[in-house]
C-alpha positions as CSV (number, residue, x, y, z in Angstrom):
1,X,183.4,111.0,-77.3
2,X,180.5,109.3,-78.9
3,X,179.8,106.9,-76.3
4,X,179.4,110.5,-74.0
5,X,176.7,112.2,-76.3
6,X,175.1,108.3,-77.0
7,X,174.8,108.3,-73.0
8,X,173.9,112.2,-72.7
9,X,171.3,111.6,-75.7
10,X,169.5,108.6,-73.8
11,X,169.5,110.9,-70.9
12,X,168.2,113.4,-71.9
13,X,165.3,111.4,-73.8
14,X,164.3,109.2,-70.3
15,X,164.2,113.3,-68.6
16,X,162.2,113.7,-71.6
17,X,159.8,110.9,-71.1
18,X,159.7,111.6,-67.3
19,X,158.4,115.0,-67.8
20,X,155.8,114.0,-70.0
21,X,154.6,111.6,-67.6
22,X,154.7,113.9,-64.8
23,X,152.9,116.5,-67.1
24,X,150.4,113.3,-67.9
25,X,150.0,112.6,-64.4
26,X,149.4,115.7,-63.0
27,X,146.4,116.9,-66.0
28,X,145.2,112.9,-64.8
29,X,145.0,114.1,-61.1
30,X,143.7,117.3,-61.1
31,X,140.6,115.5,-63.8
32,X,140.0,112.8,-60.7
33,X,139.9,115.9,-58.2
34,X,137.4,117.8,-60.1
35,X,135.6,114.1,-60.3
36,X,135.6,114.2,-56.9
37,X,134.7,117.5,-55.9
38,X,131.2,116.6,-58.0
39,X,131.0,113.2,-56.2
40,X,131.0,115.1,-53.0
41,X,128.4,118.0,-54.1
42,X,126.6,114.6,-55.0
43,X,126.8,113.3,-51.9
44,X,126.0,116.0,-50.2
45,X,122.6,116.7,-52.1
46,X,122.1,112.9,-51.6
47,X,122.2,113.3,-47.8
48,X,120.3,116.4,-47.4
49,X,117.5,114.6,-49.8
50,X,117.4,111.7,-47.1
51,X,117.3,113.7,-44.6
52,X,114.6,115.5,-46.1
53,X,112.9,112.2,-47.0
54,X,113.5,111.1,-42.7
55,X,111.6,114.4,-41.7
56,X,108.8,114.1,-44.1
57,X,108.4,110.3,-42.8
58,X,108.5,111.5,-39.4
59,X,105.5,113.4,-39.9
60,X,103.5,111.1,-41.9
61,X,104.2,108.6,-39.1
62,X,103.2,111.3,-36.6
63,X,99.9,112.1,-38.5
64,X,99.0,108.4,-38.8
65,X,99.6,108.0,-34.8
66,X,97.1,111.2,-34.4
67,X,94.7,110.0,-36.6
68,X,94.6,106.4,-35.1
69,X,94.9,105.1,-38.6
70,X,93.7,101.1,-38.4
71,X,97.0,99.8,-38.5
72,X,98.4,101.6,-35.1
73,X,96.6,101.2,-31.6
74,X,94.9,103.5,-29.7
75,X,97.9,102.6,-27.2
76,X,100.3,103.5,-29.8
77,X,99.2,106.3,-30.7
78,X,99.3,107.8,-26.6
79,X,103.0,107.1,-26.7
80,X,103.0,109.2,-30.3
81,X,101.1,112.1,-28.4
82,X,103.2,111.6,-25.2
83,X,106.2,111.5,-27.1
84,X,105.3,114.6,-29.3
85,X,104.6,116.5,-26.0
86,X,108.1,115.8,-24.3
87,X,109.8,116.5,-27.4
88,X,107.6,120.3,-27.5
89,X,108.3,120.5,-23.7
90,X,111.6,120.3,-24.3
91,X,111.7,123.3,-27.1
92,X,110.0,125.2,-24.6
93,X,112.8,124.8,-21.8
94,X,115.2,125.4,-24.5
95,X,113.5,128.6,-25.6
96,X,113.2,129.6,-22.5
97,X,117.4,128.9,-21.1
């Protein structure tokens, strides 16, 4: 009878164990989720600053073609314009469907 309640003892104290682990490991998980759920509102701020940053350089590179700044050519700076005018042409068709 004692080897029954040694055995039913050691039981019960690995059940033990395992739900302390298991209680352990699920505190540890929902910890890295919330970690995660920052990394992506990280991310996503991240992103929407570089494409904030692409926009901004888009124009500063279209104000430099306009102006003819000394480092672009006056040929350059046609295919700017040219470009510039497609891309409005197309808003207007667009705008206009």
């Amino acid at each position: 009878m004692n080897n029954l309640e040694s055995l039913s003892s050691k039981i019960e104290e690995k059940v033990g164990k395992a739900l302390a682990k298991i209680s352990r490991l699920a505190d540890q998980n929902e910890d890295l989720e919330k970690k995660l759920n920052i990394a992506l509102a990280k991310n996503l701020d991240n992103e929407e600053i570089v494409e904030s940053m692409k926009e901004k350089y888009k124009a500063l590179k279209i104000a430099s073609a306009i102006t003819g700044s000394d480092n672009k050519s006056i040929e350059e700076t046609k295919i700017e314009i040219n470009s510039l005018i497609r891309e409005i042409d197309y808003c207007i068709s667009q705008l206009s469907d």
